[in-house]
C-alpha positions in Angstrom: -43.0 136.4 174.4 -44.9 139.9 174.8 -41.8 141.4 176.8 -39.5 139.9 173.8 -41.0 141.3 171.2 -41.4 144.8 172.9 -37.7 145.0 173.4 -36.9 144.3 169.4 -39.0 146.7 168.6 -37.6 149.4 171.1 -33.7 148.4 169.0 -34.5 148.1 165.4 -30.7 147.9 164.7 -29.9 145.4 167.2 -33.3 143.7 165.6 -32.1 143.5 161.9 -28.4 142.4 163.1 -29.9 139.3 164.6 -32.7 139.0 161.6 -29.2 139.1 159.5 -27.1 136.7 161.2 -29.9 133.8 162.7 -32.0 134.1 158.9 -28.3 133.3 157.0 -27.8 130.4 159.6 -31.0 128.7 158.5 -30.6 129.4 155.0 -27.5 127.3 154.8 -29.7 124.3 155.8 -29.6 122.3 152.6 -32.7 120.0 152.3 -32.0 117.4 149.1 -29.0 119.9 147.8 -31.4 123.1 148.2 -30.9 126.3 150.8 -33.0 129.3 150.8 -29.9 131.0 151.2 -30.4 134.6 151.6 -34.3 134.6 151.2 -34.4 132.7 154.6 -33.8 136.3 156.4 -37.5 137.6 154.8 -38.8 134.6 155.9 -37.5 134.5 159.2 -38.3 138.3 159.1 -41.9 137.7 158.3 -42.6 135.0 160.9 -41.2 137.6 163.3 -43.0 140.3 162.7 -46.5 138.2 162.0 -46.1 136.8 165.4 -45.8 139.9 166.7 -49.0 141.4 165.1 -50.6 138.4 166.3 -49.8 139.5 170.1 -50.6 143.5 169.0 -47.1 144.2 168.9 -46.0 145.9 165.9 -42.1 145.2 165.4 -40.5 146.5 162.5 -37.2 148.1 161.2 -36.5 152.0 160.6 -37.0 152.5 156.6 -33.9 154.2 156.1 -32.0 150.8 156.7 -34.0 149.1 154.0 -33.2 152.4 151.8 -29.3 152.5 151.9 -29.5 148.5 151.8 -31.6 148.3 148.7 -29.2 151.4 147.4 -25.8 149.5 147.9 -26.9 146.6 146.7 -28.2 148.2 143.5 -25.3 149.8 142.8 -23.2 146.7 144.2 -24.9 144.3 141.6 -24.9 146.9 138.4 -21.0 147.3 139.1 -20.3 144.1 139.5 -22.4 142.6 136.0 -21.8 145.8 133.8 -18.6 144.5 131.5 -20.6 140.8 131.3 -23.9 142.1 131.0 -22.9 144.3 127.6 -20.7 141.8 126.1 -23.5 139.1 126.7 -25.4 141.1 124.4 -23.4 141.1 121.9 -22.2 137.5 121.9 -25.4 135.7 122.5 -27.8 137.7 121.1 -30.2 135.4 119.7 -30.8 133.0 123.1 -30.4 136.9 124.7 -33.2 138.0 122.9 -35.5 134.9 123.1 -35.1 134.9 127.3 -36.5 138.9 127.7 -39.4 138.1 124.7 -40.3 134.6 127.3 -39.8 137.2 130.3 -41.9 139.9 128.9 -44.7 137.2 128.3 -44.5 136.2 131.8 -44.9 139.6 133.0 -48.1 140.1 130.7 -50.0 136.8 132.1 -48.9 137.7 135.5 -50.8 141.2 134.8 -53.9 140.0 132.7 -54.4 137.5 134.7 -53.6 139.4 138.2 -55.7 142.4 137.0 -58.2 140.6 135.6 -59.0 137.3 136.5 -57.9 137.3 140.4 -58.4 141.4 141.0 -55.3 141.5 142.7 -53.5 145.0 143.4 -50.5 145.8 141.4 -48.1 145.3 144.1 -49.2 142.2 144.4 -48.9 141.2 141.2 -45.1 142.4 140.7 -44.5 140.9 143.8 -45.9 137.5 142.5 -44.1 137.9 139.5 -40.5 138.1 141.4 -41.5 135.0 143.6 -42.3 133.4 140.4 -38.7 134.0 139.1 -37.3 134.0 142.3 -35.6 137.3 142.3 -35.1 139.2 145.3 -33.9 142.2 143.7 -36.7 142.6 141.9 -39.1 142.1 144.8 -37.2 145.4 145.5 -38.0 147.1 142.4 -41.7 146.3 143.1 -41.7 147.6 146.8 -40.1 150.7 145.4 -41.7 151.3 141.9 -45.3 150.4 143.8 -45.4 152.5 147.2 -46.4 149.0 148.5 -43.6 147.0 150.1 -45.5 145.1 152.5 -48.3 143.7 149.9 -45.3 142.8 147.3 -43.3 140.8 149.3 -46.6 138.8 150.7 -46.6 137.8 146.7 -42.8 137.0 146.5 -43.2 135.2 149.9 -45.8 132.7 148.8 -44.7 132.6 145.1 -41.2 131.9 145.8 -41.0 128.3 146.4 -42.8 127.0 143.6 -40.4 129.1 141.6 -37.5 127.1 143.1 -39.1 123.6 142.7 -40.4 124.3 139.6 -37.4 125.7 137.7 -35.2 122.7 139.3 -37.9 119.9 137.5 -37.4 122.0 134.4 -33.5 120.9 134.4 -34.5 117.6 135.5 -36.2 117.5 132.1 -33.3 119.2 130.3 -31.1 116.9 131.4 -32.7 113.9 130.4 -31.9 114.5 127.0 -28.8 115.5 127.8 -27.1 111.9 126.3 -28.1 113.7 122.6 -26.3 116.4 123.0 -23.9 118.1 119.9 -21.8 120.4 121.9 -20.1 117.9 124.1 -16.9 119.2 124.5 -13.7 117.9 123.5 -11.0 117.7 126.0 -7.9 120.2 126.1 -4.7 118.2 126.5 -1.1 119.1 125.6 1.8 117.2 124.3 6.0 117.7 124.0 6.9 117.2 121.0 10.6 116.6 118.9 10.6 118.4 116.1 11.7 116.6 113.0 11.5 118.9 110.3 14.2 120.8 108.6 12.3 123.0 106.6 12.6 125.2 109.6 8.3 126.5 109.1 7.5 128.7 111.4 4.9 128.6 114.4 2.0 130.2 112.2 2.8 128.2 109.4 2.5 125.4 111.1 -0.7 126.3 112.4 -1.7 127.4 109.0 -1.1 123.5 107.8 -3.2 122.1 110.9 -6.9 121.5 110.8 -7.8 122.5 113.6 -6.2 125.4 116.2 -3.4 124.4 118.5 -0.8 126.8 120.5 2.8 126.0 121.2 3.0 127.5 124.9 6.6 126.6 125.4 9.7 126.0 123.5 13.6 124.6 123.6 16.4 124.7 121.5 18.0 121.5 122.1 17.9 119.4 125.2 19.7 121.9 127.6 18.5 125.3 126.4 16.3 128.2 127.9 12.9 127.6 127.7 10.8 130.5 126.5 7.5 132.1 125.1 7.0 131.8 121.6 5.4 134.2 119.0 3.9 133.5 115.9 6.8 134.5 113.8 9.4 131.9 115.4 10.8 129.7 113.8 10.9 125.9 114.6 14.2 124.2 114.2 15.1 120.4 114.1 15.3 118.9 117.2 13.5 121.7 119.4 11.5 120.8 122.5 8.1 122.4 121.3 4.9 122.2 124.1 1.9 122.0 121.9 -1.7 122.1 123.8 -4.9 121.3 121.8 -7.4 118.9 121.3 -6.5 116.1 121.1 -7.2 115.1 117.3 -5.8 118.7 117.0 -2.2 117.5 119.1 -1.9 114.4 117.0 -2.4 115.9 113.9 0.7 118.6 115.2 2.4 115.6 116.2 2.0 114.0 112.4 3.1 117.3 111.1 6.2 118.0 113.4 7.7 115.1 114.4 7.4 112.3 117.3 6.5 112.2 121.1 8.9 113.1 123.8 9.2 112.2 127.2 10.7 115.6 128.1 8.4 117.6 130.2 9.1 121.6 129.5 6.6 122.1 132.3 7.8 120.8 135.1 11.5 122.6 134.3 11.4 125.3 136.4 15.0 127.2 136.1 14.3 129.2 133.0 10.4 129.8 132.5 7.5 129.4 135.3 4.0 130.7 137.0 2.3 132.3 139.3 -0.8 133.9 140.3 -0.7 137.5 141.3 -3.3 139.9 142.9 -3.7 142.7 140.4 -3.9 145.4 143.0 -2.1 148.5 141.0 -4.8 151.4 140.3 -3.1 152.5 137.0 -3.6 149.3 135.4 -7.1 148.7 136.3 -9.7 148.6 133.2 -7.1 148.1 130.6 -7.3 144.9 128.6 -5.4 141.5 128.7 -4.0 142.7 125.4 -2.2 145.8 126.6 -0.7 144.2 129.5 0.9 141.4 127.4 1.8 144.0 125.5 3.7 145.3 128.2 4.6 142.2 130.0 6.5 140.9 126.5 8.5 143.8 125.5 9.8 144.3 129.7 9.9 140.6 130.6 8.9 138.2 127.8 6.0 137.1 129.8 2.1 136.6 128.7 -1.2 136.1 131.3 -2.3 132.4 130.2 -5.1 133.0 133.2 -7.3 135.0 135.4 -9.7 134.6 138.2 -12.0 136.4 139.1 -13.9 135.5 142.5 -14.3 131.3 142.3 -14.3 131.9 138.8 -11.3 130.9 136.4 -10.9 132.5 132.7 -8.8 132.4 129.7 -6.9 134.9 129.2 -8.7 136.6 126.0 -7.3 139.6 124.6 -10.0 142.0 125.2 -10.8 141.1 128.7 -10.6 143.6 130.6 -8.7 143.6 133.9 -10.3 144.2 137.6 -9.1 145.4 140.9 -8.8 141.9 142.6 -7.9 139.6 139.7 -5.6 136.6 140.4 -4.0 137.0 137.0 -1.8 133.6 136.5 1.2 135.4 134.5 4.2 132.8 132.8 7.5 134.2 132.3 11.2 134.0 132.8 11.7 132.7 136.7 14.1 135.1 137.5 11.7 138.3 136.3 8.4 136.7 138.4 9.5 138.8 141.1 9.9 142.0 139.3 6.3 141.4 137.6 4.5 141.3 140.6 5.9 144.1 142.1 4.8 145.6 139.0 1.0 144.1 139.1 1.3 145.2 142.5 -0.2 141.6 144.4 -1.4 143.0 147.3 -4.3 141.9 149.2 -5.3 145.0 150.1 -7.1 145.5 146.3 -9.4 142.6 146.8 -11.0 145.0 149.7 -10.8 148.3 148.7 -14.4 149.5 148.5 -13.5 152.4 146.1 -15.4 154.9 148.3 -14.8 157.8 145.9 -16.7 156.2 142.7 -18.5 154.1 145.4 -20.3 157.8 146.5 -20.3 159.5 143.4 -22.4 156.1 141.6 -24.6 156.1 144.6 -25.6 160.1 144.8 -25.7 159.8 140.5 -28.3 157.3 140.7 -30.0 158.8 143.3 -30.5 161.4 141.3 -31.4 159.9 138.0 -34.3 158.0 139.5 -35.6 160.8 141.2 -35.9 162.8 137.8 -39.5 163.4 137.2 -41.0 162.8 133.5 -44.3 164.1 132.2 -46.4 161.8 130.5 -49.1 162.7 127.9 -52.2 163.0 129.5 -50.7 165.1 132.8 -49.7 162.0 134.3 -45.6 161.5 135.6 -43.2 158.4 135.7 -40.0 158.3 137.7 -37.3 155.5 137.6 -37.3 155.1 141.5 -34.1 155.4 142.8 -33.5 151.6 142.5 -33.8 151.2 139.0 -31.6 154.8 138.8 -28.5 153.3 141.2 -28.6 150.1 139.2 -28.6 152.0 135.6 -25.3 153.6 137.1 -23.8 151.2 138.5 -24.0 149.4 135.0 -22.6 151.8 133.3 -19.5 153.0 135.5 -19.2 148.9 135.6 -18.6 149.1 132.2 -16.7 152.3 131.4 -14.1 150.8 134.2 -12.1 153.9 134.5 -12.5 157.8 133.2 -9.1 159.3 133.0 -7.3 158.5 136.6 -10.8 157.5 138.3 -11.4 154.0 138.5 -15.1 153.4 138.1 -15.3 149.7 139.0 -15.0 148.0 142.4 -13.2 145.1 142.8 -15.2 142.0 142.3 -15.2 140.9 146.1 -15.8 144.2 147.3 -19.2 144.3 145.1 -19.8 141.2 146.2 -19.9 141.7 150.1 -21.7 145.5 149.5 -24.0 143.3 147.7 -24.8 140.7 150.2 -24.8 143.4 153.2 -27.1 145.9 151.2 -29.7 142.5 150.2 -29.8 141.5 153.8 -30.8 144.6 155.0 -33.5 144.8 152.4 -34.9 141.9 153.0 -35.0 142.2 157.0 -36.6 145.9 156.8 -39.0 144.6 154.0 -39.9 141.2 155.8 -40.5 142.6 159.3 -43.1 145.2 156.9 -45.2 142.6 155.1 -46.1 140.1 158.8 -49.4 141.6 159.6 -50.2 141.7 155.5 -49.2 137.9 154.8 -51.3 137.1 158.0 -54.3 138.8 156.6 -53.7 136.8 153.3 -54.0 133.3 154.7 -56.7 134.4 156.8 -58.5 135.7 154.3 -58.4 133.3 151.6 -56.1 134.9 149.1 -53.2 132.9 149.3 -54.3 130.2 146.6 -54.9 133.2 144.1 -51.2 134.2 144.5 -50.1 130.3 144.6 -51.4 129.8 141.4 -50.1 133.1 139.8 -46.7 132.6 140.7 -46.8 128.5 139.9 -48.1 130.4 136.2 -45.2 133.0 135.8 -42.6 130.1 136.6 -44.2 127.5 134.3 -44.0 130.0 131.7 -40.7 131.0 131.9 -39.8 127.5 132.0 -41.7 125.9 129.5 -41.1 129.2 126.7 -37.2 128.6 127.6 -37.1 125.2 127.3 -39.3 124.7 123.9 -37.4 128.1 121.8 -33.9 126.4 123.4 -34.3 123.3 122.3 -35.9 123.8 118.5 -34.9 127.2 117.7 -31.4 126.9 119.0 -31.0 123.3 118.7 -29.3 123.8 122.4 -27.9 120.5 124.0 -29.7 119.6 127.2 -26.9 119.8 129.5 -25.9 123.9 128.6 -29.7 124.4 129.0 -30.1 123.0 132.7 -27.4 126.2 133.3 -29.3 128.4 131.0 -32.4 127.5 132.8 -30.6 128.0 136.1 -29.0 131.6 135.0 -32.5 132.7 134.1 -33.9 132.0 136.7 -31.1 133.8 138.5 -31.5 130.6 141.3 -28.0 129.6 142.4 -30.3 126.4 144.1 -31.1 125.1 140.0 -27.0 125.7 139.2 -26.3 123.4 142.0 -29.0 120.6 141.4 -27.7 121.0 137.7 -23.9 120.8 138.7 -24.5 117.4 141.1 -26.4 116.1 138.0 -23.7 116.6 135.5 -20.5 116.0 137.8 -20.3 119.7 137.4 -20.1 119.6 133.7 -18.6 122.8 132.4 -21.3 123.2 130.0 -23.6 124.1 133.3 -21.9 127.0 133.7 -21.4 128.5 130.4 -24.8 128.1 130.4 -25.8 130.0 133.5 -23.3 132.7 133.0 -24.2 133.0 129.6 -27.6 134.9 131.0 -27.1 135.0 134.6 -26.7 139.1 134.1 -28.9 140.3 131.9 -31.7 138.0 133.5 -30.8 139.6 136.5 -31.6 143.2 135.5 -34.2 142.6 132.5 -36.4 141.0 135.8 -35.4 143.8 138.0 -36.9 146.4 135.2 -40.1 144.4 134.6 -40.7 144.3 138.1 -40.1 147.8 138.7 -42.6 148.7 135.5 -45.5 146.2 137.1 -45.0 148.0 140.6 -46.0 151.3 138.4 -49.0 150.2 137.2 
């Protein structure tokens, strides 16, 4: 074992590849529906390196790997969450605000009570704290913000898993009530449907007369006619084949208004009007919104996006979305014109890869930069952002802006995603293979209860704060708040207990999404500010 652990330590690089590859192979053991996932690598990295301090070998990884990981996957992350973590703001603001006021009370305990009660160092505590939450990328913030990457991740290490368990029994609770809940959804459905009238209304007048909102998607003049898009302004003659799609107290009522049932399905008549999904992969048309493609696509083609996806993710088509390199954009139109549209989007593969190295560079060398700019403090003292919390700040912003003039700013969603993944893995096999001989030292010592209980204290307040202001502030139904609860936690392991509870109930993911981002950087910054203290 002496000989093996003398030759990892003479190939760092070869050392993190296998930390890499073997700690993702274990983290995709699923005990009772739950993987460590990509914390298994600092584990696995830990018990490495621990075993070798235990035979007086020290094996570790250059820090310079751990510096471009935790810089690519700051930037990667900020990217990748800037459009959703803004608008979340804005839509959600109340539940928004509630989640950073519960967080910032987390972060105070873990301090008082670190500081104070268990006279632990302030790596320690920020480490803790991250376990707590169960976020990796802040356990990076701490290292960085703190000098002390070793001592933080022994918190995160032992903290972690009660932050997982924990959280999960917090949606078991959720969900128990979730029978009570008053936003169960109603189900979308559509109807064809013979028009009847010959008042000849048009399309917003009928809408106008409904009680509830309905969209005609697709409409025929007569049995044998072209099937097209309509607009607002057309009109509805007697006997036209008219798709309406709604709820379905919403499609009856249409139904009521317009006319009867019919057995004619415009749908599945493919000669005049059909869909597809195409790769938006055309660099001009990158940040613009769904509106000013439709835009477009009507006055060339008569076609409209009903649809885009976005990694696993699938979305309505709203009109200010706004477009990434990547997109499967489901486009409806004329079947002869489908061709000539994707030429147009582009639908090439190629944009689902492309890495963007020119914004890619400039984000990474901006935030470099930015964190590295020294402020004076009264009193002679100095605070810096760490280059971290600079990168991520960046990368947020460019993920947001989308495109300056011909330079696109965001990278496509799949890209981020695997610079993301890449840059955490390396993190967390440099920052394991640094805190062995320290987590050693804490069990042998005796210090490992003291950080038990802290973290066990940060998650328990974050999940009791969440679920008592959910449930009576914002009179939240159970189901939506076992996603919430999941997204705050930013613990893909709650989502999935949550999902196999709820038959993957929609709800569960509005619910996690709803936060997911903002969680995700508000505990990155409060980690980063305990690491300074």
């Amino acid at each position: 074992m002496t000989t093996v652990m003398e030759y990892l330590d003479e190939y760092p690089v070869m050392f993190m590849f296998l930390l890499m590859g073997l700690g993702m192979l274990l983290g995709r053991i699923k005990i009772g529906g739950i993987g460590l996932e990509a914390a298994a690598v600092l584990f696995l990295a830990i018990g490495v390196s621990a075993l070798g301090a235990h035979l007086g070998i020290r094996v570790t990884i250059d820090e310079e790997l751990g510096t471009v990981g935790l810089a690519i996957f700051a930037f990667a992350i900020g990217n990748s969450a800037g459009k959703s973590f803004f608008r979340s703001l804005k839509q959600a603001s109340g539940p928004i605000a509630m989640m950073i006021s519960v967080f910032i009370v987390a972060a105070g305990v873990a301090y008082v009570l670190g500081r104070y009660v268990f006279h632990m160092d302030g790596a320690l505590i920020a480490g803790t704290f991250s376990g707590g939450i169960t976020n990796t990328p802040a356990l990076a913030a701490a290292g960085e913000a703190s000098g002390n990457e070793p001592l933080a991740t022994v918190g995160y290490a032992v903290a972690y898993l009660f932050g997982v368990v924990g959280m999960i029994g917090a949606a078991y609770f959720a969900l128990r009530k979730a029978d009570d809940d008053p936003d169960e959804p109603t189900p979308v459905t559509h109807f064809n449907v013979r028009v009847e009238r010959d008042d000849c209304p048009t399309i917003a007048q009928v809408s106008a007369e409904l009680g509830g909102p309905i969209e005609i998607s697709r409409l025929r003049r007569g049995e044998t006619g072209p099937i097209w898009i309509p607009h607002e302004d057309d009109v509805l003659e007697k006997d036209d084949l008219a798709t309406v799609v709604g709820t379905l107290e919403n499609v009856n009522d249409a139904l009521h208004h317009l006319g009867h049932r019919s057995s004619h399905s415009l749908r599945s008549d493919r000669r005049f009007l059909d869909f597809r999904r195409i790769t938006l992969s055309t660099p001009a048309l990158v940040g613009k919104t769904i509106a000013e493609l439709d835009e477009i696509l009507d006055e060339r083609w008569n076609a409209k996006i009903s649809r885009v996806r976005r990694a696993d993710a699938d979305m309505l088509a709203i009109p200010d979305l706004v477009v990434e390199m990547g997109d499967r954009l489901r486009v409806v139109g004329p079947t002869m014109k489908l061709r000539e549209i994707s030429k147009w989007l582009g639908d090439s593969a190629k944009g689902m890869t492309d890495i963007n190295p020119v914004s890619l560079g400039i984000g990474l060398a901006l935030g470099y930069f930015l964190g590295e700019i020294d402020i004076p403090l009264p009193g002679g003292a100095h605070f810096a952002l760490g280059y971290a919390a600079g990168i991520l700040i960046v990368g947020l912003i460019m993920g947001k802006i989308g495109r300056i003039g011909p330079l696109v700013t965001v990278l496509p969603n799949t890209a981020d995603s695997v610079l993301a993944e890449l840059g955490l893995l390396m993190f967390l096999a440099r920052a394991g293979t640094k805190a062995g001989a320290q987590i050693l030292n804490a069990f042998s010592s005796g210090d490992w209860w003291k950080i038990l209980i802290l973290g066990a204290l940060v998650t328990l307040v974050v999940a009791i704060g969440l679920y008592a202001t959910m449930r009576k502030i914002f009179k939240m139904g159970g189901t939506k708040l076992s996603g919430l609860l999941g997204g705050a936690q930013t613990q893909p392991a709650v989502l999935a207990f949550a999902n196999g509870r709820t038959n993957a109930d929609p709800r569960v993911a509005l619910g996690y999404a709803l936060v997911y981002p903002v969680a995700m950087i508000v505990k990155i910054l409060l980690a980063h500010v305990l690491g300074s203290f």
